[in-house]
C-alpha positions in Angstrom: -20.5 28.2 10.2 -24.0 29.0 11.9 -25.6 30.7 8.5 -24.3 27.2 6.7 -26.7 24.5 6.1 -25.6 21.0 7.0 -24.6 20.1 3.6 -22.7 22.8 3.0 -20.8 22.7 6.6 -19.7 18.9 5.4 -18.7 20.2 1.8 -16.3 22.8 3.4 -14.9 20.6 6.2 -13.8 17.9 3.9 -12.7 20.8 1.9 -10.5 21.2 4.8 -9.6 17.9 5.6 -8.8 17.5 1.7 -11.5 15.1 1.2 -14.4 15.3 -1.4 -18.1 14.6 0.1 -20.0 12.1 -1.4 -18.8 9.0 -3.6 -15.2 9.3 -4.6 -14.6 9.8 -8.6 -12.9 7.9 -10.6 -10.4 8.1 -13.9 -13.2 7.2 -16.4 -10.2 4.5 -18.1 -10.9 2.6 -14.2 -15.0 3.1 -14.0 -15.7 1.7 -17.0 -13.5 -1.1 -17.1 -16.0 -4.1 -16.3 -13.3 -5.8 -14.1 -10.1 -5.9 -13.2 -9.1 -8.8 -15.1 -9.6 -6.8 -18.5 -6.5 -4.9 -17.3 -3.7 -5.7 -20.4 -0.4 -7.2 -18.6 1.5 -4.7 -20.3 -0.1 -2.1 -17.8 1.2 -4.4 -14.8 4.8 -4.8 -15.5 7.6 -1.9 -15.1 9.8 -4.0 -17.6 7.0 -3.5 -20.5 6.5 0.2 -19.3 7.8 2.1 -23.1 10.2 4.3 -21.4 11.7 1.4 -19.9 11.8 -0.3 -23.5 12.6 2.8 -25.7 15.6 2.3 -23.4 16.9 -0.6 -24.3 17.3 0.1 -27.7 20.6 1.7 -27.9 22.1 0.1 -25.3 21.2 -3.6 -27.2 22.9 -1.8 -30.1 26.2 -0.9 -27.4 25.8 -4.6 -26.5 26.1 -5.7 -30.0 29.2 -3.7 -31.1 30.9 -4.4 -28.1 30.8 -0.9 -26.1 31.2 -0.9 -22.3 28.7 1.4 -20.0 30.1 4.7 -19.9 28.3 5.6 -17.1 28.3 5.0 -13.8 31.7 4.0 -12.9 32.5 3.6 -9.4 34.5 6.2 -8.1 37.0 6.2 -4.7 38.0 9.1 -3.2 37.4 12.9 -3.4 36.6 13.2 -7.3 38.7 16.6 -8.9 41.4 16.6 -11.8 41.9 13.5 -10.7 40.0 10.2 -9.6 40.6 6.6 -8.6 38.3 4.1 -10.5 39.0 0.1 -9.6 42.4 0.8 -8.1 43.3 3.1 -10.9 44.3 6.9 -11.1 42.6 8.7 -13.9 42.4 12.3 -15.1 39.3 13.4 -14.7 36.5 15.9 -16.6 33.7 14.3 -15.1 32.5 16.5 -12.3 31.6 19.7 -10.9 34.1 20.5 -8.5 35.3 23.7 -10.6 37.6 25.5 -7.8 38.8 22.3 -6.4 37.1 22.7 -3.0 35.2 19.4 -2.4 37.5 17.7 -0.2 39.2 20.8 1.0 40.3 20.5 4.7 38.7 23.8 6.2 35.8 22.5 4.4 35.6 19.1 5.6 36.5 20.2 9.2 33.5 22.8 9.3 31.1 19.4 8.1 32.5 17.8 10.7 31.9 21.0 13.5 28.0 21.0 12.4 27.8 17.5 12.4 29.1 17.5 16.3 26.8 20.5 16.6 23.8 19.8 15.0 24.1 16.1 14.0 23.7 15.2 10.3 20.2 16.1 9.8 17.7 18.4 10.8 15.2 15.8 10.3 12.3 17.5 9.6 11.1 20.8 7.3 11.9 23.8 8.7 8.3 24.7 9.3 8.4 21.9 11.5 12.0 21.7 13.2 12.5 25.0 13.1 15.8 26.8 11.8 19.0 25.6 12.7 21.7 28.9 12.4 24.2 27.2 9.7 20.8 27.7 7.5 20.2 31.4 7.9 24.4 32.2 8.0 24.6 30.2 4.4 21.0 32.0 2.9 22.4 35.3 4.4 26.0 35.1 2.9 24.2 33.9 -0.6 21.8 37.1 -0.3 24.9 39.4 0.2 27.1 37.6 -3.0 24.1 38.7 -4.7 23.6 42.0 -2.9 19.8 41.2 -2.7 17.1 41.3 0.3 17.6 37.7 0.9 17.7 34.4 0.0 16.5 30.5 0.3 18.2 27.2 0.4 16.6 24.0 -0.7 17.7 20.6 -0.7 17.8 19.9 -4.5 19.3 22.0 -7.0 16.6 20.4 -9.5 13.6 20.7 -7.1 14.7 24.1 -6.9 13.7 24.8 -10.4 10.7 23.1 -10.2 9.1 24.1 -7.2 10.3 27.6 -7.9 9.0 27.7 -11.3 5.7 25.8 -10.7 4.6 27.2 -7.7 5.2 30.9 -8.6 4.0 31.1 -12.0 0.1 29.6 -13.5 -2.2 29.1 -16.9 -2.5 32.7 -17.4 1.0 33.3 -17.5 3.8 33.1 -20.1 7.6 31.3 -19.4 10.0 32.1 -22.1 13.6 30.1 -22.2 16.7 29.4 -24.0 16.1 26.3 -26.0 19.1 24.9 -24.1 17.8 25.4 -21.1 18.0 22.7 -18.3 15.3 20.3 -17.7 14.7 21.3 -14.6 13.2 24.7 -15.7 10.9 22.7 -18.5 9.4 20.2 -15.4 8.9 23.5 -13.4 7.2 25.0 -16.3 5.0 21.9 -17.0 4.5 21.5 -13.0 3.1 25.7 -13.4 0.5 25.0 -16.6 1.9 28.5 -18.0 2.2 28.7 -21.6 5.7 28.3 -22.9 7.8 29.3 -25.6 11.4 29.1 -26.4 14.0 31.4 -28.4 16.6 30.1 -30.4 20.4 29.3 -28.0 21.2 32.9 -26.8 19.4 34.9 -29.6 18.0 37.8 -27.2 16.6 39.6 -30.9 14.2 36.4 -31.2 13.3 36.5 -27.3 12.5 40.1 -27.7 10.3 39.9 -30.8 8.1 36.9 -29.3 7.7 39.3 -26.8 6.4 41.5 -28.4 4.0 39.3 -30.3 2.5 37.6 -27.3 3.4 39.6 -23.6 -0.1 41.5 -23.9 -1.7 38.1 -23.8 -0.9 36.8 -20.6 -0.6 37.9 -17.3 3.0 37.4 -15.5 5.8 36.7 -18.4 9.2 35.0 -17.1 12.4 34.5 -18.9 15.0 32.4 -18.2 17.9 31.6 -19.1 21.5 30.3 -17.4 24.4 31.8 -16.6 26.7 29.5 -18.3 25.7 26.6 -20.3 26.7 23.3 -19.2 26.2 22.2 -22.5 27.9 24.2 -24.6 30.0 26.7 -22.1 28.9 29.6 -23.5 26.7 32.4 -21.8 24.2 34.9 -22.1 23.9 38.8 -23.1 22.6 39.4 -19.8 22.7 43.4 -19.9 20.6 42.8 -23.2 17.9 40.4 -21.0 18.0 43.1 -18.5 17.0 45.7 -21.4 14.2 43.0 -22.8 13.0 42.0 -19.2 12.1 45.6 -18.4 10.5 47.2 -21.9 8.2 44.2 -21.7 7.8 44.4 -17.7 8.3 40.6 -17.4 10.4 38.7 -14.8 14.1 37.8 -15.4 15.3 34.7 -14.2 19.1 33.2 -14.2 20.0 29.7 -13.6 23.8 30.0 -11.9 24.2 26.3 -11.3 27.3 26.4 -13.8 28.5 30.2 -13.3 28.6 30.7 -9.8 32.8 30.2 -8.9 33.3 30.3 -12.7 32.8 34.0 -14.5 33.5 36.8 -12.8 37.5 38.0 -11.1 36.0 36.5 -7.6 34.0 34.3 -9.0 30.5 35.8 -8.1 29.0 34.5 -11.2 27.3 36.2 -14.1 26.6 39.4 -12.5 30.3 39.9 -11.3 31.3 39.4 -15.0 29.3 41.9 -16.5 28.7 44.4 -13.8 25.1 44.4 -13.5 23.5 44.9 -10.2 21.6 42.5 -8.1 18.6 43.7 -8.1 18.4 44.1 -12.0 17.5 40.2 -11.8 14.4 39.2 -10.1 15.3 35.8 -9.4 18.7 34.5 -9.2 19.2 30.3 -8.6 22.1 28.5 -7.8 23.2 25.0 -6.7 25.0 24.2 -4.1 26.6 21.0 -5.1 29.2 22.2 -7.9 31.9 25.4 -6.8 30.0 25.2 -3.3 31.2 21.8 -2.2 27.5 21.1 -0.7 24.3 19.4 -2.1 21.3 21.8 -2.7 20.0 24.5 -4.5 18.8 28.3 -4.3 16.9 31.2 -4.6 18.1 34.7 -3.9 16.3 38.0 -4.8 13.7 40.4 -3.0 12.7 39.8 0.7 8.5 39.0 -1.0 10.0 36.5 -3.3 12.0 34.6 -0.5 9.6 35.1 1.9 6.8 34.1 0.0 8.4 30.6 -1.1 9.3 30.1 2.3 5.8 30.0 3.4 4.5 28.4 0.4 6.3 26.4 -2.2 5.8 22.7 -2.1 9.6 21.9 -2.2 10.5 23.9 0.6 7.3 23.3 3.2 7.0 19.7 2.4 11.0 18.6 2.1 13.2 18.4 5.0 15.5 21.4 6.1 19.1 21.2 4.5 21.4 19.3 5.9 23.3 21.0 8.8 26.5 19.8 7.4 26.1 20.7 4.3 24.9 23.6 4.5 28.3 24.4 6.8 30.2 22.9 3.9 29.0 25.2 1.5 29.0 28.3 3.6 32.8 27.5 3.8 33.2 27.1 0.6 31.7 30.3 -0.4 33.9 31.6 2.2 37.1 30.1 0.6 36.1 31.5 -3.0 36.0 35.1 -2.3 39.0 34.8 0.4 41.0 33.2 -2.8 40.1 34.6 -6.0 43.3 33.1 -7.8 41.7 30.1 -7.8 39.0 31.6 -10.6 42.0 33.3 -12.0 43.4 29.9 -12.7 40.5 28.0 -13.7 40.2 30.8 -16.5 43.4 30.2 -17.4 43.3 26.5 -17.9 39.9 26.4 -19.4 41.2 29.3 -22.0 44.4 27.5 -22.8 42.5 23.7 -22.9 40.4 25.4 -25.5 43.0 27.2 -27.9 44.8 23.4 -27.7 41.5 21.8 -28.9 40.5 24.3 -31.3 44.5 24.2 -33.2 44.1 20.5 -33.2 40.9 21.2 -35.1 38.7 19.6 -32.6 34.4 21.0 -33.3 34.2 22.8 -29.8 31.0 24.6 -30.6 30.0 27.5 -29.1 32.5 27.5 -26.3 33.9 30.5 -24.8 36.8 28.9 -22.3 34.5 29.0 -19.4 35.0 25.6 -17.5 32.6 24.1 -20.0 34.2 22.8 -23.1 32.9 20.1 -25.6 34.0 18.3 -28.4 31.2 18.1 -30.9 31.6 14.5 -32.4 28.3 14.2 -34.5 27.2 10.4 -33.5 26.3 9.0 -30.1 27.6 5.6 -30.8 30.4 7.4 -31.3 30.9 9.3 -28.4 30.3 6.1 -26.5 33.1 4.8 -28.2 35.4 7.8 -27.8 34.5 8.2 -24.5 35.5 4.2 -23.6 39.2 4.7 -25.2 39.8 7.3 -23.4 39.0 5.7 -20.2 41.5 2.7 -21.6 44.5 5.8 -22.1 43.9 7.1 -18.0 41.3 9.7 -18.9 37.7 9.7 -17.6 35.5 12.0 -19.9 31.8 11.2 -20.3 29.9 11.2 -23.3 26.3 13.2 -24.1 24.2 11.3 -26.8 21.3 11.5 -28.2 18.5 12.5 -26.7 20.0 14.5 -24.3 21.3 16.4 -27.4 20.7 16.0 -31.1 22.3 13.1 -32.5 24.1 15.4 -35.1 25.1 17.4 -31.8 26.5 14.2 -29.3 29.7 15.0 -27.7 32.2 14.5 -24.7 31.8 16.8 -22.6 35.2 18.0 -20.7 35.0 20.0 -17.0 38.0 21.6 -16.0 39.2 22.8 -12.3 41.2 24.9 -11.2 43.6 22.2 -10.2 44.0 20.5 -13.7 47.6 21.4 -14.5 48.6 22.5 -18.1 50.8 19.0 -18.8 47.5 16.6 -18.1 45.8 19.1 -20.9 47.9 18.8 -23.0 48.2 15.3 -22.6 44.6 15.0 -22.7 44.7 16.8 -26.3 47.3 14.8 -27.6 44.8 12.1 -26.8 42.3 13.5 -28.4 43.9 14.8 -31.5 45.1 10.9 -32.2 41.7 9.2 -31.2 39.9 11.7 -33.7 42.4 11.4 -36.4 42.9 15.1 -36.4 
């Protein structure tokens, strides 16, 4: 700093420090309010905030038909094809757990090792505390499903997306999605500044022709799309994305939050199903709270990419390591999957034959393809609600999706299956159905 003048030696230490020299600025809505008195007492009050009251509006209109809360229901036990709710056994499509191995005992007792081991957090980032070996064994074992360079764990499947998304990617550069696409992907995207676009649900021909309008405008260009659609339960043309991703020499994402355990004869997602190689997508991302039995989320591709977001992206550096047992829980688990690959055979099998029983009774199931995922299109949130309460009252716990998670014309129940959903509580669950809808 001996060339600097004074000045500039205090501009670029508070640039340091993450201060601004001389007087602080303000939002020009606070400087030129006279005092704080002229404030409105709407601004002041959480229960006049118009999320809060756009809210209200359709659950007054619940209240006045007499609908109970779908929603959530207090659950005892380890939640699978069955749950306990108040005392009461129910079957269940309300969860994640798609090869029945939250709650598994080899998986509970290697929580329980780490735990002993390494207590139940690491209590600090990694930066910080340092790596604890459970960590690297899970990111390594994840890098070699994948049969990629490497990979990183983070402690949020959704702040996985965002940080991901929003730290790699700027203003100059293009991100491209499904229009289904999770919202995680949109708040990394709006997080990044980057220009986005969408393409209509799975119509690669649309993606590729928008990029070959705009890619010469921007700098980087990313695509992403999921693996399976936890909407719908379809998936993606990913040879095709691979074709698009390379003539336009743009970045290929693939969200496997819904794949991974489901697709593929082991289970190893969307890749396995196809046979594509790793490395033919640039960034694969997972969660670890669904077939894995864990709570988190992932990154796996080339050693630069990992590395790079190790060092650097805000929801890594600035969140605390995962959780020792977790991560032991899900490194298990992954374990488990590829030691027993009839358990994907059988979760095919029941989400195949749950969908030919839905689609004879005439049931709308969409787009569905018998991947875990299936909904029953219904075409009225209210009415959804509805659906979804009565069959709560006949012993089945099915949620509903309303508006505006989805279209209204669009709202649904939404029906998860597991491995361990036996054929007589489908086709129970049909019969069920088939009466409720009047089919």
């Amino acid at each position: 700093m001996t060339n600097l003048g004074q000045k500039a030696k205090s501009q670029l230490i508070g640039r340091i420090l993450g201060k601004k020299s001389g007087k602080a600025e303000q939002p020009a809505s606070i400087a030129h309010a006279a005092t704080s008195s002229d404030v409105p007492e709407v601004y002041t009050r959480f229960d006049r905030h118009p999320g809060y009251e756009k809210m209200l509006v359709p659950k007054a209109a619940a209240d006045r038909l007499g609908l109970a809360n779908p929603f959530f229901k207090v659950h005892d036990g380890v939640a699978g094809a069955t749950t306990r709710i108040d005392g009461r056994p129910y079957i269940n499509f309300s969860n994640y757990n798609y090869l029945g191995l939250s709650g598994h005992p080899a998986i509970s007792k290697a929580a329980k090792d780490a735990i002993d081991r390494y207590g139940t957090s690491c209590s600090a980032s990694r930066l910080v505390a340092g790596e604890r070996s459970i960590q690297r064994d899970l990111e390594r074992a994840l890098a070699d499903l994948y049969e990629v360079e490497d990979c990183i764990a983070f402690v949020s499947g959704h702040a996985t997306n965002v940080s991901t998304i929003g730290y790699l990617f700027g203003p100059r550069d293009v991100i491209i999605h499904d229009s289904l696409i999770h919202n995680s992907v949109l708040e990394g995207i709006r997080l990044a500044g980057s220009a986005r676009r969408s393409f209509p649900h799975n119509d690669h021909r649309m993606l590729d022709q928008i990029l070959s309008d705009i890619r010469g405008q921007f700098e980087r260009a990313l695509i992403v799309v999921e693996g399976l659609y936890s909407m719908d339960g379809d998936i993606p043309d990913l040879p095709a994305l691979i074709d698009i991703k390379r003539r336009h020499r743009a970045f290929l994402m693939v969200d496997e939050a819904h794949s991974l355990g489901v697709l593929g004869e082991k289970g190893k997602g969307i890749r396995e199903h196809y046979g594509v190689a790793g490395r033919d997508v640039d960034i694969w991302m997972g969660t670890l709270s669904k077939t894995l039995a864990g709570c988190g989320g992932y990154i796996a591709g080339e050693r630069a990419l990992v590395e790079h977001l190790k060092y650097a992206a805000p929801g890594f550096v600035y969140s605390v390591g995962l959780s020792p047992p977790l991560a032991a829980a899900s490194l298990e688990a992954l374990r488990l999957m590829l030691k027993e690959p009839e358990r994907v055979a059988r979760l095919r099998a029941r989400a195949r034959f749950y969908l030919q029983l839905l689609q004879s009774a005439g049931i709308n199931t969409g787009t569905a393809q018998g991947f875990a995922v299936i909904p029953a299109i219904i075409g009225s949130s209210l009415k959804a609600a509805r659906l979804s309460n009565q069959f709560f009252d006949a012993g089945i716990n099915v949620q509903p999706l309303v508006y505006p998670a989805v279209e209204e014309k669009a709202a649904r129940l939404r029906f998860f299956l597991s491995t361990m959903h036996s054929e007589e509580q489908l086709l129970l669950t049909c019969g069920v159905a088939t009466k409720l809808l009047g089919k």
